[in-house]
Biopython code that builds the backbone (N, CA, C, O; Angstrom):
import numpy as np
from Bio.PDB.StructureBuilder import StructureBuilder

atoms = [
    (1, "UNK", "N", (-38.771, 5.486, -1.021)),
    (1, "UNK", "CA", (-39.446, 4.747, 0.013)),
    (1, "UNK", "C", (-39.778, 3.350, -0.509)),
    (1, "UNK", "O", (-39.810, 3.122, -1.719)),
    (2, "UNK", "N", (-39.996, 2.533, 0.298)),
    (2, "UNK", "CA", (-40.173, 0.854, 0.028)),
    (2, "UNK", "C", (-41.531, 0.867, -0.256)),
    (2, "UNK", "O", (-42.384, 1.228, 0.554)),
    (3, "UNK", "N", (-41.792, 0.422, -1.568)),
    (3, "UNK", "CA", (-42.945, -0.366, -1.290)),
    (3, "UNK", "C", (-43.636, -1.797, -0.494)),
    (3, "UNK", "O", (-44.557, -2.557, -0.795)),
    (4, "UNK", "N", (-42.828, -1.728, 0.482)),
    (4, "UNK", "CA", (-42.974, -2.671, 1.583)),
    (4, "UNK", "C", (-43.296, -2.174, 2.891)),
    (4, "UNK", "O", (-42.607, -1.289, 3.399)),
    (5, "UNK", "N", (-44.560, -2.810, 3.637)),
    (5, "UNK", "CA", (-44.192, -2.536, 4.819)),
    (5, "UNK", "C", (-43.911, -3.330, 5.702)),
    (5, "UNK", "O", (-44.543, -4.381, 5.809)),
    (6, "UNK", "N", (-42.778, -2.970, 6.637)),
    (6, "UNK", "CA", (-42.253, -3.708, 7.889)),
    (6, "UNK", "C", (-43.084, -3.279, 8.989)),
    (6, "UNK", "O", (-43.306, -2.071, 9.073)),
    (7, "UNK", "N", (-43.794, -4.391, 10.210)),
    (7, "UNK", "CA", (-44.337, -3.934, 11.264)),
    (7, "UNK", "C", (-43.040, -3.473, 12.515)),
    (7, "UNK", "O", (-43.040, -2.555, 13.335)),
    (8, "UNK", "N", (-41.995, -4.562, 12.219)),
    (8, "UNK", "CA", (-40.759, -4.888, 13.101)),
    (8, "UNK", "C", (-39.501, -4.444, 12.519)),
    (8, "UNK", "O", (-39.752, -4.628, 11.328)),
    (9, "UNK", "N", (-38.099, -3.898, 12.566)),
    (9, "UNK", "CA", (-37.014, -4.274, 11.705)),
    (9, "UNK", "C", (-36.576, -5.495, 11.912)),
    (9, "UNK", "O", (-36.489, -6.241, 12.888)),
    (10, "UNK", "N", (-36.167, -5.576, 10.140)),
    (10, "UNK", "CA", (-35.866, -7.034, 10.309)),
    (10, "UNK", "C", (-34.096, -7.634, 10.603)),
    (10, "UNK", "O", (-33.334, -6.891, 9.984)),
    (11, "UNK", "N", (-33.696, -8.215, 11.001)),
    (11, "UNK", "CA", (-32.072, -8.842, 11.366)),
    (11, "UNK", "C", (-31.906, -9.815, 10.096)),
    (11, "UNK", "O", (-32.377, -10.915, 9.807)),
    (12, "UNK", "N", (-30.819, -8.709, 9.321)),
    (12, "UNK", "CA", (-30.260, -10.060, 8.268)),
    (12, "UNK", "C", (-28.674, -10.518, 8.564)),
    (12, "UNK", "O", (-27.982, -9.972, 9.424)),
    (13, "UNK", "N", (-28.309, -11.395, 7.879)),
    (13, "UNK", "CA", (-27.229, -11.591, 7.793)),
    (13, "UNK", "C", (-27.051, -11.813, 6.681)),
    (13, "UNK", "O", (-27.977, -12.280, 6.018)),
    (14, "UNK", "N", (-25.518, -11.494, 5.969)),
    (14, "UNK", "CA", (-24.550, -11.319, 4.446)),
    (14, "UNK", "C", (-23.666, -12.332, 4.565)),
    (14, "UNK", "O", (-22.652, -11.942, 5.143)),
    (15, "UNK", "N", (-23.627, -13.553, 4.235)),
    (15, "UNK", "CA", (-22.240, -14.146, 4.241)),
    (15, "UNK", "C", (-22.282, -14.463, 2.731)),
    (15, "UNK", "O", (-23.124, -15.030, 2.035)),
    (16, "UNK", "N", (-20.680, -13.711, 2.374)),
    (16, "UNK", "CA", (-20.294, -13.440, 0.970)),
    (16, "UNK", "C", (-18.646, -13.342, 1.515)),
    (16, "UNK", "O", (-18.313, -12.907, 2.617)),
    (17, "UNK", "N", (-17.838, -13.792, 0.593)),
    (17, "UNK", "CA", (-16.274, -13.792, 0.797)),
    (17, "UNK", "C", (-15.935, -12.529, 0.407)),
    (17, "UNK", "O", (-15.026, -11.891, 0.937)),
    (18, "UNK", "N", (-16.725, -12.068, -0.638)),
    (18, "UNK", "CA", (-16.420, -10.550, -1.329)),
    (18, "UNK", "C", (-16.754, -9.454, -0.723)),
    (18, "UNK", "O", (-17.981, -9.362, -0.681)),
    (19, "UNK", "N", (-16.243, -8.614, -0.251)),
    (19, "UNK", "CA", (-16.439, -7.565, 0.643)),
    (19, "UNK", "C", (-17.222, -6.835, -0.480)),
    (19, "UNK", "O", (-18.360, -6.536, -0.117)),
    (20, "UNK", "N", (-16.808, -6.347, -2.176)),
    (20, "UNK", "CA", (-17.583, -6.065, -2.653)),
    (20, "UNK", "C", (-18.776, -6.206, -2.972)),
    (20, "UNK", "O", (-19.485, -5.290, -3.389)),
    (21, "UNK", "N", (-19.204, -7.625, -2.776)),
    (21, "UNK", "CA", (-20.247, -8.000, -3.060)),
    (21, "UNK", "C", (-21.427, -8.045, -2.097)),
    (21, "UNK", "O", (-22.620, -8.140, -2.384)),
    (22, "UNK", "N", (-20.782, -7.949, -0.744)),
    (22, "UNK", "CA", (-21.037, -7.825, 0.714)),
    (22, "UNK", "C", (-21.941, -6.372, 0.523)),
    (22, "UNK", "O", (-23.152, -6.249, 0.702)),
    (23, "UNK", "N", (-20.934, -5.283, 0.090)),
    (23, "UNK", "CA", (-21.090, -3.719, 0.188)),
    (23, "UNK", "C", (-22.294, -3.605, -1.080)),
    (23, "UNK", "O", (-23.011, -2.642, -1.352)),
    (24, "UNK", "N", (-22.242, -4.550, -1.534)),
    (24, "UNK", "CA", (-23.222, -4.165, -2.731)),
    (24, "UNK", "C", (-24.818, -4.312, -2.117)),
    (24, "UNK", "O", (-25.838, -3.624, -2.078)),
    (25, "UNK", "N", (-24.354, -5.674, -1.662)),
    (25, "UNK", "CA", (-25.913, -5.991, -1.079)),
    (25, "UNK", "C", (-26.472, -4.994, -0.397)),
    (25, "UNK", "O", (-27.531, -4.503, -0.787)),
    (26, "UNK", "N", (-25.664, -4.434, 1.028)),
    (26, "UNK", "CA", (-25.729, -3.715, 1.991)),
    (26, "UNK", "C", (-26.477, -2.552, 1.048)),
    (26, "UNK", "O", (-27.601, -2.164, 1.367)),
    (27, "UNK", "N", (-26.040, -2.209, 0.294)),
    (27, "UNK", "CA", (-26.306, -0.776, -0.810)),
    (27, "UNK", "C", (-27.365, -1.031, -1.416)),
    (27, "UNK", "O", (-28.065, -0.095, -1.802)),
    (28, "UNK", "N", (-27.688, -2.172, -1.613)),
    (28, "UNK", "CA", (-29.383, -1.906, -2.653)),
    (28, "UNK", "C", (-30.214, -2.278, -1.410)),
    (28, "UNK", "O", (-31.236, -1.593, -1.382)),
    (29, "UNK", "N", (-30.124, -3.104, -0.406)),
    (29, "UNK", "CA", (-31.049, -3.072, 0.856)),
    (29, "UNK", "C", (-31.209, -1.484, 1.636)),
    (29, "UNK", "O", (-32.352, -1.217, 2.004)),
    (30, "UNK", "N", (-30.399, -0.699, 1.832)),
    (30, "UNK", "CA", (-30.678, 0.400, 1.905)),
    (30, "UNK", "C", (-31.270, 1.486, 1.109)),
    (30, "UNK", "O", (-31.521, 2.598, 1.574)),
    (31, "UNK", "N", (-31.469, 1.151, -0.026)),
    (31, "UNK", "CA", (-31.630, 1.819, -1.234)),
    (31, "UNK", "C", (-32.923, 1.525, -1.637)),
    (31, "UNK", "O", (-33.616, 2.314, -2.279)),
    (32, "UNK", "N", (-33.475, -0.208, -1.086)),
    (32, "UNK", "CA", (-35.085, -0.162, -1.214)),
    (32, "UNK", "C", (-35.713, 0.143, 0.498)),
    (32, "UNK", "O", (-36.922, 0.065, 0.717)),
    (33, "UNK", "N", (-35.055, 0.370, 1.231)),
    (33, "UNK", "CA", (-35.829, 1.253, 2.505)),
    (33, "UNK", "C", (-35.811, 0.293, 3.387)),
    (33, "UNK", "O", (-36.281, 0.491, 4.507)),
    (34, "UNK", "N", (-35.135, -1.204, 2.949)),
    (34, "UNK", "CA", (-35.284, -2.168, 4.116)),
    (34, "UNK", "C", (-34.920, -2.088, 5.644)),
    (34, "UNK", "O", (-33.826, -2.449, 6.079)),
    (35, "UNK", "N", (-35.844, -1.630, 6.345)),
    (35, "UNK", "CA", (-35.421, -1.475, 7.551)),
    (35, "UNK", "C", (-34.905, -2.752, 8.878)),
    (35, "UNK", "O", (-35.443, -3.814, 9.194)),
    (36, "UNK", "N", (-33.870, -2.183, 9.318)),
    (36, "UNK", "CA", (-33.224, -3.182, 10.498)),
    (36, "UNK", "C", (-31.694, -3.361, 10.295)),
    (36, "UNK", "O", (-31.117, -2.635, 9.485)),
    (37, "UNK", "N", (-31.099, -4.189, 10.915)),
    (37, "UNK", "CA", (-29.485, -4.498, 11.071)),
    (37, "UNK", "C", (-28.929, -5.286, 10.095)),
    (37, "UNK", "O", (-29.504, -6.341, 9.827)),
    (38, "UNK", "N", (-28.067, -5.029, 9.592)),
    (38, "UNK", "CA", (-27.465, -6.233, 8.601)),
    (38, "UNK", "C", (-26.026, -6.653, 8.953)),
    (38, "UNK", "O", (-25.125, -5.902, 8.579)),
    (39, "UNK", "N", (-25.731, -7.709, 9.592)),
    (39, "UNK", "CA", (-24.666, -7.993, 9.795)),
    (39, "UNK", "C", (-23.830, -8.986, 8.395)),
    (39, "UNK", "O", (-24.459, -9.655, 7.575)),
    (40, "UNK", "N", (-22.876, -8.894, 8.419)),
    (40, "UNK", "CA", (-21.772, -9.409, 7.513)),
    (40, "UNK", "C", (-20.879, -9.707, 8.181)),
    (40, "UNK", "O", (-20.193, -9.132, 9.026)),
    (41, "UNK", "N", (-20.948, -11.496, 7.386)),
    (41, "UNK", "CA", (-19.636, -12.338, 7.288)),
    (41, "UNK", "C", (-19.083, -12.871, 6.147)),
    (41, "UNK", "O", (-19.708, -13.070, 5.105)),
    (42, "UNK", "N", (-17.857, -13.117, 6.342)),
    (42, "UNK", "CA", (-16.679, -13.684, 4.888)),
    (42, "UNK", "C", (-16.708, -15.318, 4.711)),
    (42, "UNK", "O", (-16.075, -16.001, 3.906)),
    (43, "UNK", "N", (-17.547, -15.682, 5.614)),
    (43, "UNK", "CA", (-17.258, -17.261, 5.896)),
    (43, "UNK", "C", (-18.567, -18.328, 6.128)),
    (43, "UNK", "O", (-19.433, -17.678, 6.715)),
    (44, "UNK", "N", (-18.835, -19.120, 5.992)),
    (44, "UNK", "CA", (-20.096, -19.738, 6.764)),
    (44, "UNK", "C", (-19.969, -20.916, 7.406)),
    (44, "UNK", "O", (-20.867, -21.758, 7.387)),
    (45, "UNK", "N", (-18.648, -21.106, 8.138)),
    (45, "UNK", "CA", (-18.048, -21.915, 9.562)),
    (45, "UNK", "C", (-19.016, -22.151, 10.587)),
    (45, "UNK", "O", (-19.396, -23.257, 10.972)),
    (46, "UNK", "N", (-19.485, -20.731, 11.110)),
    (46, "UNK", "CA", (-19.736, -21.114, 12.207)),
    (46, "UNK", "C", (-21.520, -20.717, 11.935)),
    (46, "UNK", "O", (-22.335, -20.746, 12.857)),
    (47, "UNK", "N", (-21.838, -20.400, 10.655)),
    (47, "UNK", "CA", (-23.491, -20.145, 10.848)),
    (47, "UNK", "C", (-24.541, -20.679, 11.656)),
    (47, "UNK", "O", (-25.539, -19.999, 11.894)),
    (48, "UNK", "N", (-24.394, -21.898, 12.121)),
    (48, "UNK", "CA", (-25.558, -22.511, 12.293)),
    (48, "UNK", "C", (-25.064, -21.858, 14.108)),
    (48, "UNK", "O", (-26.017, -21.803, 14.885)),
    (49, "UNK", "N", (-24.336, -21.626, 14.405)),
    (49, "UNK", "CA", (-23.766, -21.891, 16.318)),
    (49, "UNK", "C", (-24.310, -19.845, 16.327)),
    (49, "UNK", "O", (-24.696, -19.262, 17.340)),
    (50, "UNK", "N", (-24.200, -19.355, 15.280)),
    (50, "UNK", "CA", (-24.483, -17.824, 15.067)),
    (50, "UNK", "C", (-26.400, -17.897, 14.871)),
    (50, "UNK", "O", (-27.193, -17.308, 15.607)),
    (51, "UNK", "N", (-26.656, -18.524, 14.031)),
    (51, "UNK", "CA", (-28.479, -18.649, 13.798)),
    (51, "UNK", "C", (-28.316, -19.213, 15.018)),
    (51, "UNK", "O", (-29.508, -19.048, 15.279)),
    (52, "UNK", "N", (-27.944, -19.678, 15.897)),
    (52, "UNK", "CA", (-29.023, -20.504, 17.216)),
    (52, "UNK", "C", (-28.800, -19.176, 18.411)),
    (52, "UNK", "O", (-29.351, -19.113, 19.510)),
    (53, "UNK", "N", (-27.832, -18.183, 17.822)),
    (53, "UNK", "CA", (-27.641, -17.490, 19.117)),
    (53, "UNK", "C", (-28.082, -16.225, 18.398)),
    (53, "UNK", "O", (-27.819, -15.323, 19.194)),
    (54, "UNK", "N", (-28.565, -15.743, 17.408)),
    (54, "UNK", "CA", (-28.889, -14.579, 16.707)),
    (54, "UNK", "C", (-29.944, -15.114, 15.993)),
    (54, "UNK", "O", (-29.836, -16.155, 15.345)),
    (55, "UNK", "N", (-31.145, -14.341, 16.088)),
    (55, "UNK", "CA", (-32.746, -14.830, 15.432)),
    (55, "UNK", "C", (-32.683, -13.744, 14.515)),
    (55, "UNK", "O", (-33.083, -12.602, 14.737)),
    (56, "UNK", "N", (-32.185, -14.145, 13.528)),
    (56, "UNK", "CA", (-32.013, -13.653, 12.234)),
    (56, "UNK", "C", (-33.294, -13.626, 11.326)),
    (56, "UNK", "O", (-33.657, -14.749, 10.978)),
    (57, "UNK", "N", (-33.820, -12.903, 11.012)),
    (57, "UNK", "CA", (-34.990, -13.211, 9.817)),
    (57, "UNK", "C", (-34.737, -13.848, 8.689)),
    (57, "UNK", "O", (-35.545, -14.646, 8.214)),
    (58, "UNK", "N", (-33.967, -13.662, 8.316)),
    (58, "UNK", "CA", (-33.268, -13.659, 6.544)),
    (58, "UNK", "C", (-32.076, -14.123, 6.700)),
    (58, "UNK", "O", (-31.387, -13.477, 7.490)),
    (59, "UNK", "N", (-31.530, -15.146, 6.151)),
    (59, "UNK", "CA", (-29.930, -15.142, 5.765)),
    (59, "UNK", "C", (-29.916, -14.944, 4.044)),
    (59, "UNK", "O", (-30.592, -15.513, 3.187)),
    (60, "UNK", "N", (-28.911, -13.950, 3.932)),
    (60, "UNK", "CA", (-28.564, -13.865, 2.476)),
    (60, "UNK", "C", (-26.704, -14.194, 2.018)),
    (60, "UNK", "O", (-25.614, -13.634, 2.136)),
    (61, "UNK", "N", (-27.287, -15.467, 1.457)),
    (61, "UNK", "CA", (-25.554, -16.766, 1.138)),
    (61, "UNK", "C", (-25.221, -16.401, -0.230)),
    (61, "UNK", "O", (-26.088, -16.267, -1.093)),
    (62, "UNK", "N", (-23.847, -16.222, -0.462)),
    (62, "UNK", "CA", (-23.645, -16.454, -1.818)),
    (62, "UNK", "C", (-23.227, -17.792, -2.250)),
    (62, "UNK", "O", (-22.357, -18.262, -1.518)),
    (63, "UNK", "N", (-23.481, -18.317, -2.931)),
    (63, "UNK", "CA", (-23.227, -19.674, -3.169)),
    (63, "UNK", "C", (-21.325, -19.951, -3.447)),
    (63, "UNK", "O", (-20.953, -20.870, -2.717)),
    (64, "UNK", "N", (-20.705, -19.639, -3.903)),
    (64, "UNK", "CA", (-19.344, -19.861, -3.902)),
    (64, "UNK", "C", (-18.713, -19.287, -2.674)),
    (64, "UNK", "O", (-18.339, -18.122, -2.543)),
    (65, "UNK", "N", (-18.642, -20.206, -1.830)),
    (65, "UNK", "CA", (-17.730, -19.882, -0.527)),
    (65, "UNK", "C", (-16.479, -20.429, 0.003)),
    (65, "UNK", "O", (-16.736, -21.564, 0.403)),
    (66, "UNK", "N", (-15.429, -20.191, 0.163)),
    (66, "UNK", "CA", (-14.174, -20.764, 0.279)),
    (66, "UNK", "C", (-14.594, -21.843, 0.942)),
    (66, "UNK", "O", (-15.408, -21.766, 1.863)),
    (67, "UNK", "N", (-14.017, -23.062, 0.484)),
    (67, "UNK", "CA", (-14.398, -24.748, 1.003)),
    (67, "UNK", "C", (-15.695, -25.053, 0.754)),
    (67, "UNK", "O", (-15.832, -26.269, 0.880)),
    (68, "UNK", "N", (-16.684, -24.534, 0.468)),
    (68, "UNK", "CA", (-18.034, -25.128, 0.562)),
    (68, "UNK", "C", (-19.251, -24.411, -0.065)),
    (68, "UNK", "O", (-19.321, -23.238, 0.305)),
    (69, "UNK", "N", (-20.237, -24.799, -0.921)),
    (69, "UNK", "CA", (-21.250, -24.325, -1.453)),
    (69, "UNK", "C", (-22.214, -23.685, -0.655)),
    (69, "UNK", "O", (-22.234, -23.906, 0.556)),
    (70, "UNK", "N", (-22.925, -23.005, -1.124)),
    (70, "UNK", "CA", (-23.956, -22.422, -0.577)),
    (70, "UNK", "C", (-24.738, -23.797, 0.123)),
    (70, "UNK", "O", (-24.895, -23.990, 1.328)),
    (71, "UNK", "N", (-25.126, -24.583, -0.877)),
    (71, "UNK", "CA", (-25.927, -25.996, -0.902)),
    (71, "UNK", "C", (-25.419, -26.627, 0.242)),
    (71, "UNK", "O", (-26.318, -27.017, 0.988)),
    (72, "UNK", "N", (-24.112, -26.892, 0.688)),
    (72, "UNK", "CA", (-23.506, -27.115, 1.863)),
    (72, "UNK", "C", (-23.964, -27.110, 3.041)),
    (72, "UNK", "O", (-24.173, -27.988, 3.878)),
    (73, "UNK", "N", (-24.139, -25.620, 2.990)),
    (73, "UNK", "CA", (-24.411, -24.635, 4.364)),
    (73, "UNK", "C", (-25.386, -25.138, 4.644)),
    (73, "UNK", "O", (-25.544, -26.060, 5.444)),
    (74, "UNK", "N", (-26.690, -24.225, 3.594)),
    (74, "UNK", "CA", (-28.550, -24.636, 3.825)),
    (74, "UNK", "C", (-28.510, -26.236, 4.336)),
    (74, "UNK", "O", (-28.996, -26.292, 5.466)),
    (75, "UNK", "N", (-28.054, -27.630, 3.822)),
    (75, "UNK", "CA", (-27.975, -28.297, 4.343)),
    (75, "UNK", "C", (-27.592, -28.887, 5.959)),
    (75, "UNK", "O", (-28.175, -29.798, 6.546)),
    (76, "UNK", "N", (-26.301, -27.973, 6.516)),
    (76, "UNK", "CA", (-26.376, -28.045, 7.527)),
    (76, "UNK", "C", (-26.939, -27.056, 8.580)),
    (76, "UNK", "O", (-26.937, -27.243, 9.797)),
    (77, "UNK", "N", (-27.496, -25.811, 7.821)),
    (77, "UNK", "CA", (-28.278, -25.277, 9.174)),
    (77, "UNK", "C", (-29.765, -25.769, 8.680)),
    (77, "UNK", "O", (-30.680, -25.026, 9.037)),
    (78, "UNK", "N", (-30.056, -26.696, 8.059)),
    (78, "UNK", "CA", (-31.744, -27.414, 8.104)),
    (78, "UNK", "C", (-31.261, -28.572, 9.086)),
    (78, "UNK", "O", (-31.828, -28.646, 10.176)),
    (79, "UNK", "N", (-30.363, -29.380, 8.810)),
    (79, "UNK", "CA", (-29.764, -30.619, 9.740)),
    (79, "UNK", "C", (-30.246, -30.063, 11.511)),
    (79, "UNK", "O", (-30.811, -30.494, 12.515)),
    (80, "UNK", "N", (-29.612, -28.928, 11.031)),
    (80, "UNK", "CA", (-29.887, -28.557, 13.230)),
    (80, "UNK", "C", (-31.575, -28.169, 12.834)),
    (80, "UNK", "O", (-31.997, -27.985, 13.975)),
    (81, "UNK", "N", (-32.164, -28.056, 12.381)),
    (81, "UNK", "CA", (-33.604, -27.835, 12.319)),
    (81, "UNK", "C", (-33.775, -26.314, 12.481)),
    (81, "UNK", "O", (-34.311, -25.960, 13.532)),
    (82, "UNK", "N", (-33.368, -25.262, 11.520)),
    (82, "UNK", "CA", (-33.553, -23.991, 11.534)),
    (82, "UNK", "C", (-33.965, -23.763, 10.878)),
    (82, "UNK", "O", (-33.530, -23.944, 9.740)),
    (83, "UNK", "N", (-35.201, -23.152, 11.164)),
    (83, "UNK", "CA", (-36.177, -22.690, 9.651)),
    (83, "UNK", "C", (-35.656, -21.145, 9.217)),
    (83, "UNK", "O", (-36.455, -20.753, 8.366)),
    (84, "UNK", "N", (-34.740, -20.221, 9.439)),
    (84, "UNK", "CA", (-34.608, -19.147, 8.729)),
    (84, "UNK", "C", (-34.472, -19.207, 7.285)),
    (84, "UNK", "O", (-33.596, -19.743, 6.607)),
    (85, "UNK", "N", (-35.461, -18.582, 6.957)),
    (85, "UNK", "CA", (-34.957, -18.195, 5.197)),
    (85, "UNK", "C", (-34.132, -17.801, 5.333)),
    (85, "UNK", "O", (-33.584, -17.010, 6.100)),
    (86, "UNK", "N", (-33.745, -18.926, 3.723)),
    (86, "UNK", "CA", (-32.155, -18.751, 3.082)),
    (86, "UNK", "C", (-32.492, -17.842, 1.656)),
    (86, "UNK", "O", (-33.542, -18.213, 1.130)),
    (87, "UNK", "N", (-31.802, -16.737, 0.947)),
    (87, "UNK", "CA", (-31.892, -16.135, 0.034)),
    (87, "UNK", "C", (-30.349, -16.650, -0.758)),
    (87, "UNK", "O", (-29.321, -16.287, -0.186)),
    (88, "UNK", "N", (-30.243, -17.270, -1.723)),
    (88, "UNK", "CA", (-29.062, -17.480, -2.668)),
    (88, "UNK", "C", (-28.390, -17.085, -2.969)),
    (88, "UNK", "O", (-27.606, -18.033, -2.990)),
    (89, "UNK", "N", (-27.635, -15.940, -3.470)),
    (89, "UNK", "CA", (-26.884, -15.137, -4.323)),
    (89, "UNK", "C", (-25.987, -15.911, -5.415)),
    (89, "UNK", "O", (-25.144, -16.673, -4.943)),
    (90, "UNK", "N", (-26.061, -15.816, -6.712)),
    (90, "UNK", "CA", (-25.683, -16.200, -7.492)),
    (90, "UNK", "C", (-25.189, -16.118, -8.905)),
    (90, "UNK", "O", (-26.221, -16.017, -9.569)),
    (91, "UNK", "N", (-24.331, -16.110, -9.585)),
    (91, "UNK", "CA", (-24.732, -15.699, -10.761)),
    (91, "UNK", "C", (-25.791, -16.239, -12.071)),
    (91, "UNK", "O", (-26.697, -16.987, -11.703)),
    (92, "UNK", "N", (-25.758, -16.058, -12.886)),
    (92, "UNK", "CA", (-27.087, -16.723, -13.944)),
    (92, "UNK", "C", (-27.117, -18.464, -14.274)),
    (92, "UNK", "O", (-27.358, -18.938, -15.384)),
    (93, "UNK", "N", (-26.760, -19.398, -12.815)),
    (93, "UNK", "CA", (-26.644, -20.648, -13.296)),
    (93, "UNK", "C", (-27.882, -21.172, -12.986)),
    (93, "UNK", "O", (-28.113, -20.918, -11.804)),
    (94, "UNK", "N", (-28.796, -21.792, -13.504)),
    (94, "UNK", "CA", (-29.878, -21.688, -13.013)),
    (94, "UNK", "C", (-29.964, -23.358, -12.587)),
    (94, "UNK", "O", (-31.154, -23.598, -12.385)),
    (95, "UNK", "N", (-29.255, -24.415, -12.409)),
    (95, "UNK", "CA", (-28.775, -25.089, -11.565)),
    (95, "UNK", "C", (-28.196, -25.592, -10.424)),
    (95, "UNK", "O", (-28.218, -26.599, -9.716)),
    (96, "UNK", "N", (-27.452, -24.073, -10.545)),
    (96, "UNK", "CA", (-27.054, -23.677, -9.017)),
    (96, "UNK", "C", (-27.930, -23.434, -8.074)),
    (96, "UNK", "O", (-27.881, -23.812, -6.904)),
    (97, "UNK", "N", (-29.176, -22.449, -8.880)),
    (97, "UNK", "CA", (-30.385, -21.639, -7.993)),
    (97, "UNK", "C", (-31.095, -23.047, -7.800)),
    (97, "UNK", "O", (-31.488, -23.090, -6.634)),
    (98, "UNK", "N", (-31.540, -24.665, -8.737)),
    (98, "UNK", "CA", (-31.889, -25.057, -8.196)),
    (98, "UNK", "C", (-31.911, -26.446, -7.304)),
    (98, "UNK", "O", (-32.627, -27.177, -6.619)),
    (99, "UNK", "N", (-30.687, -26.271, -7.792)),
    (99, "UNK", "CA", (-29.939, -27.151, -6.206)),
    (99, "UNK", "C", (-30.022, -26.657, -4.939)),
    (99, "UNK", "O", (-30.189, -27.392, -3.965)),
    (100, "UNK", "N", (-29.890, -25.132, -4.852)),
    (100, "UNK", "CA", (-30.404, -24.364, -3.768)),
    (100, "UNK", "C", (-31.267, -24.708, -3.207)),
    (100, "UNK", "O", (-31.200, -25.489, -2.258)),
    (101, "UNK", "N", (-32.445, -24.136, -3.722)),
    (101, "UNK", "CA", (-34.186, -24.349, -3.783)),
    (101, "UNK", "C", (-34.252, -25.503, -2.975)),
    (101, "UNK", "O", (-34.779, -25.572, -1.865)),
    (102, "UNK", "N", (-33.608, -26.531, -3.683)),
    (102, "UNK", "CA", (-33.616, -27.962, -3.363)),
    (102, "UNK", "C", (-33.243, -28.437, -1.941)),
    (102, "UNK", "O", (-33.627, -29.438, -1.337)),
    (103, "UNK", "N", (-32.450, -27.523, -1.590)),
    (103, "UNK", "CA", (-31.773, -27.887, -0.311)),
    (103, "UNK", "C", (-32.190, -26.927, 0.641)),
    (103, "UNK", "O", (-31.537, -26.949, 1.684)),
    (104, "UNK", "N", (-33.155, -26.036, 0.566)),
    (104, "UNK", "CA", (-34.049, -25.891, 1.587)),
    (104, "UNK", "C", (-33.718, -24.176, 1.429)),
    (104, "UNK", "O", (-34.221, -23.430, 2.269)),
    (105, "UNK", "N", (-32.897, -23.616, 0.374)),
    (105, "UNK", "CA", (-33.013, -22.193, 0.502)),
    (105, "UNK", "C", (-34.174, -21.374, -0.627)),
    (105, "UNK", "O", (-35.078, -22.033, -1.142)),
    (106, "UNK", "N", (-34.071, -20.467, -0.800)),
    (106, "UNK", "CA", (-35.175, -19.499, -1.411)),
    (106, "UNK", "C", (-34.691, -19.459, -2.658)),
    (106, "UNK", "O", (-35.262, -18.791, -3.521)),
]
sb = StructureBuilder()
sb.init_structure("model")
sb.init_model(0)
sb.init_chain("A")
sb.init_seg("    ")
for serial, (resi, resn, name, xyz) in enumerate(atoms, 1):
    if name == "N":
        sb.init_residue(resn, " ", resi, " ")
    sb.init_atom(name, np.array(xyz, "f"), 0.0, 1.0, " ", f" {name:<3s}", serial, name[0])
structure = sb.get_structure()
């Protein structure tokens, strides 16, 4: 059981190119009791036109995405003025995490 409590479930979204890495997430969010929907994508094209039509709680980005950084993205869905937390995914660069930070994700 989570040591968390949810009043609501929450709506995340996965955009990761790696299906493994996709399935991984999916697997430890179920595994700490996080309750609600998790949708997954391979791409982050069309995120911001998806956050204005899906009230997502959470987005969780991996930072290496075919054509474009994580840093990229957070930049253009803050540009349209969307406050959803951004969560990073990354490996141990801790430059990467804070260029992130920097650009408006978690």
């Amino acid at each position: 059981m989570s040591p968390f409590a949810f009043d609501t479930p929450l709506r995340l979204l996965v955009i990761d190119d790696d299906e493994v890495d996709r399935t991984a997430i999916r697997r430890h969010l179920i595994a700490a009791a996080v309750p609600g929907a998790i949708d997954e994508v391979d791409h982050a094209r069309d995120v911001v036109a998806r956050l204005v039509a899906v009230a997502y709680d959470c987005v969780i980005l991996d930072h290496h995405l075919p054509g474009e950084t994580a840093v990229e993205v957070i930049v253009r869905i803050r540009a349209a003025g969307l406050p959803t937390p951004i969560l990073c995914v990354t490996g141990p660069d801790d430059e990467v995490g804070a260029a992130g930070v920097a650009a408006g994700g978690c």
